[in-house]
N, C-alpha and C positions, 0 to 999 in steps of 0.2 A: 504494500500500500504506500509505503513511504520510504524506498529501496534508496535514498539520499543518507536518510536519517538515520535507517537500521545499519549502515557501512558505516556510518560514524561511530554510533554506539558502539559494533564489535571493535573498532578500533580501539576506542577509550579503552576495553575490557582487556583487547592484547595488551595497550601499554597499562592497566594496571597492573594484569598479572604479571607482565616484564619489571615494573617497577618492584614490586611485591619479592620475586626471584632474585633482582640485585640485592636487593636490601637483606634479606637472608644470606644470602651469597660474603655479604658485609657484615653480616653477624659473627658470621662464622669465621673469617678471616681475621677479624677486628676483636672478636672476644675470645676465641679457642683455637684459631688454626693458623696463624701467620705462615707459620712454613709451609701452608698448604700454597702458596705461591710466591713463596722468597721472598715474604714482607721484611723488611728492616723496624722494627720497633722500639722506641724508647723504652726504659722502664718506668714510665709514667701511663703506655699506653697507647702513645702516639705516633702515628705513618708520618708519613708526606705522602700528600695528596694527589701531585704528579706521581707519585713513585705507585699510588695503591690501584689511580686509573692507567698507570703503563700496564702492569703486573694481572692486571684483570683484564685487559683486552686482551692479551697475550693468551691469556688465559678463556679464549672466545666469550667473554661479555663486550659489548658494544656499551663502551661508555665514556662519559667527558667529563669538563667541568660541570654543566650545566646541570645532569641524570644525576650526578652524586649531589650535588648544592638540592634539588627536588628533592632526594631521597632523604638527607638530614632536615629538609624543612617540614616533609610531608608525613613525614613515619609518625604514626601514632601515638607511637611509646617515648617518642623521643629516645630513639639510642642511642644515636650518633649525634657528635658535636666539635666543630672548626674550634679552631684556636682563632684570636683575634680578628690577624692578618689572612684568615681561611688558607692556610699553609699548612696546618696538621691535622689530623682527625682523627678522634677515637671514639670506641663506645663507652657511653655512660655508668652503666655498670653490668655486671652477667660476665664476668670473665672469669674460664675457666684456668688461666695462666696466671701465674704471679708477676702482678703487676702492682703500683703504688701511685691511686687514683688520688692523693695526695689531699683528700679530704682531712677536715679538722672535726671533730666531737662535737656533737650537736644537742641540744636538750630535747630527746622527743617530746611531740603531744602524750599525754594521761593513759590515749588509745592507739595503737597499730591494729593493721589487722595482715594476717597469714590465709591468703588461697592454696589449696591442697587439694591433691583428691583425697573421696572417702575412704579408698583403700590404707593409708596410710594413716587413718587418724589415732587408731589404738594404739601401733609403734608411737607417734608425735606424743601421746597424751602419758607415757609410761617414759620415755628417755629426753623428750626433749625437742627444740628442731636444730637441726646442725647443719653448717654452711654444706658439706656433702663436695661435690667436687669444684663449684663455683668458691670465689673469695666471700663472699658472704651472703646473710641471708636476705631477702627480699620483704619489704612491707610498704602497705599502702596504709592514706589516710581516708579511705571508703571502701566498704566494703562494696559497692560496685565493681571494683579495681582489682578486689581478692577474690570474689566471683569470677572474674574472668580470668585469671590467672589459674584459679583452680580445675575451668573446664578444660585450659589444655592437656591437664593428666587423666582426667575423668570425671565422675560423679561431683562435682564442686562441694567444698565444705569449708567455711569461715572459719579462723579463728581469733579469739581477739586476745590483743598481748597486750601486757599490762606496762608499756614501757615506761611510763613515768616511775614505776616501782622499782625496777629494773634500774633504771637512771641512776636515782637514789642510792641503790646499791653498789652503786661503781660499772655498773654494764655500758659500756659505750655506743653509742650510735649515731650515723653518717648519714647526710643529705644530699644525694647525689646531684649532678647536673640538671634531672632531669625529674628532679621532686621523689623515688624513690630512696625510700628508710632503708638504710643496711645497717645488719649488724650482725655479729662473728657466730653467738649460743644464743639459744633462749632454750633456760630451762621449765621443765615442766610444768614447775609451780606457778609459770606466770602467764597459762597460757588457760584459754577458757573457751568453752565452745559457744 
């Protein structure tokens, strides 16, 4: 009916899901796999951005300044983020490599909260949550936020951490670039369903 309109839309759809495929492709590289394409990395976390769109075309992605500056603008989660001069980029936090995101201690809100799945809540509620193979663990300030986090593993299941209490006790926690809470344990007593 409207064979103009419908070639646009699938287009849009190609370049999201291209967009979508880079930006994972950026995840992975940027948070857990540098040597997956001879990234050079600071120990702060950080590429060059010529260096990380040579290395990915190379690597048959089609990409420029322009597809990566869209990808750090448009990602939802905000993972990625330029240094100043847009000359360095790295991801915000989820790294599985030891890296020194050079955050400073932060006083959480009273409440965090932790998305899971259900399968894990009996382990969570008996030992604790532990950074596991990432630097640290993950919280939001809504549990909209912990909802969706949780559905990536399965069954979704909130839980609310009591960080202010936590605080108090000496437990540290970090604000990343990009508004998510890290922090290293949370033990079991301070976790609630």
């Amino acid at each position: 009916m409207f064979p103009h309109f419908m070639g646009q839309n699938i287009t849009g759809l190609k370049m999201e899901h291209n967009l979508k495929h880079i930006s994972k492709f950026m995840s992975l590289v940027l948070r857990h796999k540098p040597e997956e394409i001879g990234l050079n990395m600071n120990e702060n976390g950080w590429v060059n951005v010529q260096e990380l769109i040579a290395k990915m075309n190379q690597k048959g992605l089609a990409v420029n300044d322009d597809l990566i500056n869209k990808i750090v603008q448009t990602n939802d989660k905000k993972r990625f983020v330029f240094n100043e001069d847009k000359t360095l980029i790295r991801a915000n936090q989820g790294h599985s490599i030891d890296i020194d995101l050079d955050l400073a201690p932060v006083e959480p809100p009273e409440t965090l909260y932790h998305g899971t799945a259900e399968r894990f809540l009996e382990s969570i509620l008996k030992t604790g949550l532990h950074k596991q193979s990432r630097q640290h663990i993950h919280l939001s300030v809504t549990i909209e936020t912990a909802i969706a986090v949780g559905k990536r593993h399965g069954k979704p299941v909130v839980l609310k951490i009591q960080s202010g209490i936590m605080y108090q006790a000496g437990f540290k926690f970090y604000l990343s670039e990009n508004k998510v809470w890290l922090t290293d344990t949370i033990p079991a007593q301070y976790i609630l369903q």
